[in-house]
Residue, then its C-alpha position, 0 to 999 in steps of 0.5 A: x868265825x866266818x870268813x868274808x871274801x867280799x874285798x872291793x878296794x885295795x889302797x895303800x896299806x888299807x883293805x876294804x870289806x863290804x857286807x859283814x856283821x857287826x865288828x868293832x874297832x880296833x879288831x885283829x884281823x886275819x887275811x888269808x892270801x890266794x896263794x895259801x900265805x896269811x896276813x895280820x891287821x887291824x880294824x881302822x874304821x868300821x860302818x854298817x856297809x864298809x869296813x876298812x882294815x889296815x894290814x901291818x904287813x902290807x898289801x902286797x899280794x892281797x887281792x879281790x879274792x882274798x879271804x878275810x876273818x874278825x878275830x873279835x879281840x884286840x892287840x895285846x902285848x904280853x908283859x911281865x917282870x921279862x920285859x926288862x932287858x929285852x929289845x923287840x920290834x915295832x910290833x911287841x915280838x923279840x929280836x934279840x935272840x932271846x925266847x917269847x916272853x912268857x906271859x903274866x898277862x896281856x894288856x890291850x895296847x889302846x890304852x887309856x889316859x889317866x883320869x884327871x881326878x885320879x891324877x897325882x902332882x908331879x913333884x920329885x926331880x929326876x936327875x938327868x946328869x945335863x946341866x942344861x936340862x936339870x939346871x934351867x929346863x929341869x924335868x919332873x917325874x910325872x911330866x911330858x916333856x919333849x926334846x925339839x930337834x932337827x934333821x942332823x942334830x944329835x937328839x938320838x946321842x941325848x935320848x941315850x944319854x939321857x937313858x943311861x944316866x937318868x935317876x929319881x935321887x933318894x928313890x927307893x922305888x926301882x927305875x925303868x927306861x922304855x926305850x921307842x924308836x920309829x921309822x928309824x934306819x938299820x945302822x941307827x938300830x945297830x947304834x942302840x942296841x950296842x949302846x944299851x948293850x955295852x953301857x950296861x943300860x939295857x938291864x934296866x930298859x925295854x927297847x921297841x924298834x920299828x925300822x925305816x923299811x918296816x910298814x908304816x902302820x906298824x909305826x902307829x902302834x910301836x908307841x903305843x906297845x912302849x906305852x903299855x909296857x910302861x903302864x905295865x911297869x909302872x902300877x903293876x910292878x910300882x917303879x919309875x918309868x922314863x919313856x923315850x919315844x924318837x921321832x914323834x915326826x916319823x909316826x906323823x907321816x904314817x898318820x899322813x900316809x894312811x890318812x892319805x890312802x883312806x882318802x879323807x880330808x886333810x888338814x894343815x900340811x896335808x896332815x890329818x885333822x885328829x892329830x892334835x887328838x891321836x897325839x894327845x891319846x899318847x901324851x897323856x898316858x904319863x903321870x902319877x896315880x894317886x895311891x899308886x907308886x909307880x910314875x910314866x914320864x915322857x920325853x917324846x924327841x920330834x924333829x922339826x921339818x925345815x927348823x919350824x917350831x910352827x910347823x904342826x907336829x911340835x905345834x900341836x906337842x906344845x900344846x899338850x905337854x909341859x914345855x919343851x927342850x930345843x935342839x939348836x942348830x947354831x951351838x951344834x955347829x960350833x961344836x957344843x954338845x950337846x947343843x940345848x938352847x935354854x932360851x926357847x926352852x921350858x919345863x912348866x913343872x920345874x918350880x915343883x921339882x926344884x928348891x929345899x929338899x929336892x935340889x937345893x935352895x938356890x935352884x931357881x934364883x940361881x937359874x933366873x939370874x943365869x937365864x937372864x945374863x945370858x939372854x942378855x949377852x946373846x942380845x948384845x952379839x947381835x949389837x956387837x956384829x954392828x958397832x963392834x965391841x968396843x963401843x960396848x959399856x964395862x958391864x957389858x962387856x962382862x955381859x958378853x963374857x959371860x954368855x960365851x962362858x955360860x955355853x963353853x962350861x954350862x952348857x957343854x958337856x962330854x957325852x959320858x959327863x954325868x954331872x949331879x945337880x949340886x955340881x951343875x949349880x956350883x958352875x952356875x955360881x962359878x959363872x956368876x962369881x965373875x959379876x959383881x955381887x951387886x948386879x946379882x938382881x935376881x938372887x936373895x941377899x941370904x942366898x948371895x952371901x951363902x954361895x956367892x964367891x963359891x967355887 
């Protein structure tokens, strides 16, 4: 293989070669430093004059006469039954002490999503042990469903939760947690691994970490590198696949950031045109194979800059993936945890995970009529900080009550509160035993007289 040293510009993480042969996109590449010390990237763009390659380990100490070779293959991450219990860096290597892993094969990192025809319905409901999610937002395996997020708000201790407590019931297939963090910072990485480590999670979980003050292009392909393994687990090794992937936001700045250094056009936000796409060549590795056992079911966690639900990063998610679960600032503040608000939230694949066989009959009547009252008792604080209470009806009143009580026993749970889906709905009924039984509009007659007064 020849060795080019025809560099002309160096930007950012990004390195321009002039006149080679042809060489394709996403090629390693080999940098060889004056100094005798070399470097790893990768082809981002590729024409008959230019071609312009991103260094995973920053440009630092590259310079005009530095020597530059096409390896002719792309990155691979090499997977096996191993992987299951390991915590790795951004990059695929080990940082957990432990030896290489030995491979049974190498996957190409870049991936593919599922055809649609090949596509399986997402149908069985995986048990998250938070009534919020399960009872009203439930998540289906198959799914993509992301947690919306701000600055401060403790998403990181639900993914964790989530990742210690998650199960597909009467399952026989094994379960799988890949576990992605970007961008994050040395004392949240300690945080993970000893929580993996001292709940027993990491057994059953793969963990990428990809640190605030490693390169921003290795940001783009930790997702990626989770992802394979997670194919890899999944129709190799036929088991249930949860990928967690925090914070979506972190891996859109690198995009900014390399945009930026390539110098092209930017798009809303200074952000660059083909997010929308990039981000949709992620989301779509979830799902179900027909024929095939194993399931990937994403729940990518983003936090949204300055609270903005407009903002483009969950902008464009939402256009992509299956609804959204949103992190509220204002029950955070009044120390509910975790803080999920079930008004903006959704899962548009709840209704195939839910009901007889799945969860229980009264799944979804139940979750309506909650959602309902609630909604409406939120309304009425606004009505109460203006007339005050007293000016409010009986029913109201009740009302009133009981939203406070929705979010004091529903929503708020301890943090190692694994609740089952049968005790999340008994407290859906609890709360609803409180109304009388004939402003229960949104539940069957069969339905009232089965549960209604159940404790």
């Amino acid at each position: 293989m020849k060795e080019y040293k025809t560099i002309t510009r160096i930007a950012g993480p990004l390195v321009f070669v002039e006149k080679t042969e042809p060489v394709g996109y996403g090629e390693l590449v080999r940098l060889t430093l004056p100094s005798g010390e070399a470097k790893s990237g990768q082809v981002l763009d590729t024409s008959d004059d230019m071609v312009v390659v991103q260094v995973f380990e920053g440009t630092s100490g590259v310079d005009l006469n530095s020597r530059v070779k096409f390896l002719g293959e792309t990155i691979r991450l090499p997977v096996s039954g191993e992987l299951l219990g390991r915590i790795l860096n951004g990059a695929g290597k080990p940082i957990d002490g432990g030896p290489e892993i030995v491979p049974e094969e190498r996957m190409d990192i870049t991936g593919a999503a599922i055809n649609p025809y090949a596509r399986g319905n997402p149908s069985d409901f995986i048990q998250t042990g938070i009534s919020t999610i399960d009872g009203t937002n439930t998540l289906v395996r198959g799914q993509k469903l992301p947690l919306f997020s701000g600055a401060g708000l403790p998403h990181n201790e639900i993914a964790l939760q989530i990742a210690r407590q998650a199960k597909v019931r009467g399952s026989s297939e094994g379960f799988a947690i890949v576990f992605a963090a970007m961008g994050i910072t040395n004392e949240e990485a300690q945080k993970f691994i000893s929580e993996f480590e001292e709940t027993g999670a990491l057994k059953r979980a793969v963990v990428f970490l990809n640190l605030a003050d490693d390169p921003a292009v290795e940001r783009l392909i930790t997702p990626r590198m989770a992802l394979t393994a997670a194919e890899y687990l999944a129709f190799k090794k036929e088991m249930h696949v949860l990928v967690i992937l925090t914070d979506m936001t972190n891996y859109c700045e690198s995009l900014r950031e390399i945009g930026a250094a390539r110098s092209e056009i930017p798009g809303r936000r200074g952000y660059p045109g083909y997010m929308y796409t990039d981000l949709a060549m992620l989301y779509e590795r979830a799902g179900i194979i027909k024929g095939k056992k194993g399931s990937i079911t994403q729940l990518p966690i983003l936090t949204m800059v300055g609270d903005d639900i407009t903002h483009p990063i969950p902008d464009l998610t939402g256009y992509i993936t299956e609804g959204q679960i949103v992190v509220s600032r204002e029950l955070h503040s009044r120390n509910i945890y975790p803080p999920v608000d079930v008004l903006p939230s959704l899962s548009r694949l709840m209704n195939l995970g839910i009901g007889s066989g799945k969860t229980r009959e009264d799944h979804k009547q139940l979750s309506d009529q909650c959602y309902a009252f609630y909604a409406e008792g939120k309304d009425l604080r606004g009505l109460v900080a203006i007339v005050g209470e007293e000016s409010l009806s009986e029913r109201e009143r009740r009302i009133l009550k009981f939203a406070a009580d929705f979010e004091d026993l529903f929503v708020r749970q301890d943090k190692g509160e694994d609740r089952d889906i049968e005790q999340t709905l008994d407290i859906g009924w609890k709360l609803l035993s409180e109304i009388p039984e004939s402003e229960l509009t949104r539940i069957s007659p069969e339905l009232r007289k089965k549960y209604y007064g159940r404790r």
